[in-house]
C-alpha positions, 0 to 999 in steps of 0.5 A: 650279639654272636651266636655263642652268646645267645646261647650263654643266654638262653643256658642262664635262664635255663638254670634260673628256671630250674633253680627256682623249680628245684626250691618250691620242691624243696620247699614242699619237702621241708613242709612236709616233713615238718608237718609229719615228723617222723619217719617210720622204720617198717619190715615187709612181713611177706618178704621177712616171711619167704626169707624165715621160711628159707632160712628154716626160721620161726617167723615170730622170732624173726618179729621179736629180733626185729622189734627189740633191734627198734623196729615198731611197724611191719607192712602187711600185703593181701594174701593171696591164691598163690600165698595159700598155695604156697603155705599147702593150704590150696591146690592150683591148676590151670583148667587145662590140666584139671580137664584132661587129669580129671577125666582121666582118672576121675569121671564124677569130678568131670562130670561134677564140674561140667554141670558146674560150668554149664554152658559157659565158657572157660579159658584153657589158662583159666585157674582151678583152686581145690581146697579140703580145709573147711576154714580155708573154703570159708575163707575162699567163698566169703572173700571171692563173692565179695571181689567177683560176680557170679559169673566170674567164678564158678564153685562146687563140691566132690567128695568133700573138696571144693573147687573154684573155678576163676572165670575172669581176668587175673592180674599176672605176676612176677615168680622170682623178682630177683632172678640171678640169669637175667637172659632167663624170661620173666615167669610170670603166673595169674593171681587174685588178691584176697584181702588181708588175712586176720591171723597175721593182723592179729597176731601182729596186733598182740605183739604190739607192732602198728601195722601197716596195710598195702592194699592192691589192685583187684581185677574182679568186677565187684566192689563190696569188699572196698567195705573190708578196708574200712574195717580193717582200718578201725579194727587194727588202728591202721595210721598209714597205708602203702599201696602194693600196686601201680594201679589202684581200685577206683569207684568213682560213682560211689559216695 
């Protein structure tokens, strides 16, 4: 047998053995799909919200074109530090800067947040998130115990603002997805997740949208927010979930 034809062999049993991998996952899809069918039709509601907010437009009537043209789900993210910065509901900076502004221009700040911290020590890329809403503070404190230890944000008050200082890892994150110079370095910024925001699931819930929720990954070293999911699932009739991240949270010695 020549060498030619060895090869003509081996390429015939190469393609046999694809096709029959090639079936079993076609196989595999026409089960699936005969077991779930239905594809659901959904909207990203951060996406929709940045492109209403650009366009200078209502983000309910943006909801109430999407759902009379068929659209029956919408895809709800955790919101986030930098979400709240962006709606004006935070100031964020990085420690570095709130240091050297601070005991510039004001000494009892400085002075409030060096017995804050202590002895220990802050990065200078550290974040610094300062809210004066009372609501939003709330928010701040209950979210934040329950993703991180006391040793991985520090919180205090001055002349009826609060600061949180962010003593952890955050997960970096990309500012502009869709950048037009692609010789322009990626920006990146640090960020935490929060948890979903109830205002937004309920509203989506009286408009009679299903939602769908994307939870992410979160870089803090406590796990009793894990709790809030469940909840949320069972308050908002939640039937399928998106992850947002290509890593996920994982307790594996937790029941």
């Amino acid at each position: 047998m020549t060498r030619s034809n060895r090869w003509v062999k081996v390429l015939w049993v190469l393609l046999l053995i694809t096709l029959v991998l090639s079936c079993s996952g076609i196989n595999l899809r026409m089960s699936n799909e005969s077991k779930n069918k239905a594809i659901v039709t959904t909207i990203d509601y951060g996406e929709f919200l940045k492109t209403a907010n650009m366009a200078d437009m209502n983000m309910d009537t943006v909801l109430t074109r999407a759902q009379a043209n068929g659209v029956h789900a919408v895809a709800v993210n955790e919101i986030s530090l930098r979400d709240l910065a962006a709606s004006g509901d935070v100031n964020i900076s990085t420690y570095a800067d709130f240091s050297s502004f601070s005991r510039l221009y004001f000494p009892n700040l400085w002075q409030a947040s060096e017995k804050a911290v202590g002895a220990r020590a802050i990065s200078p890329a550290s974040l610094v998130v300062a809210s004066s809403q009372a609501d939003i503070s709330a928010f701040l404190k209950e979210r934040l115990h329950a993703r991180f230890t006391p040793a991985e944000f520090i919180s205090f008050s001055v002349d009826g603002t609060d600061y949180f200082i962010m003593n952890a890892e955050l997960r970096p994150v990309v500012v502009d997805m869709n950048q037009t110079d692609k010789n322009k370095p990626v920006e990146r910024e640090l960020d935490a997740r929060l948890g979903f925001d109830k205002r937004v699931l309920d509203k989506l819930k009286a408009m009679g949208f299903d939602i769908i929720l994307r939870p992410g990954y979160n870089t803090g070293s406590n796990t009793v927010y894990l709790a809030e999911y469940g909840k949320t699932i069972r308050d908002y009739n939640v039937k399928y979930l998106i992850f947002g991240d290509t890593q996920l949270n994982g307790a594996p010695d937790r029941p």
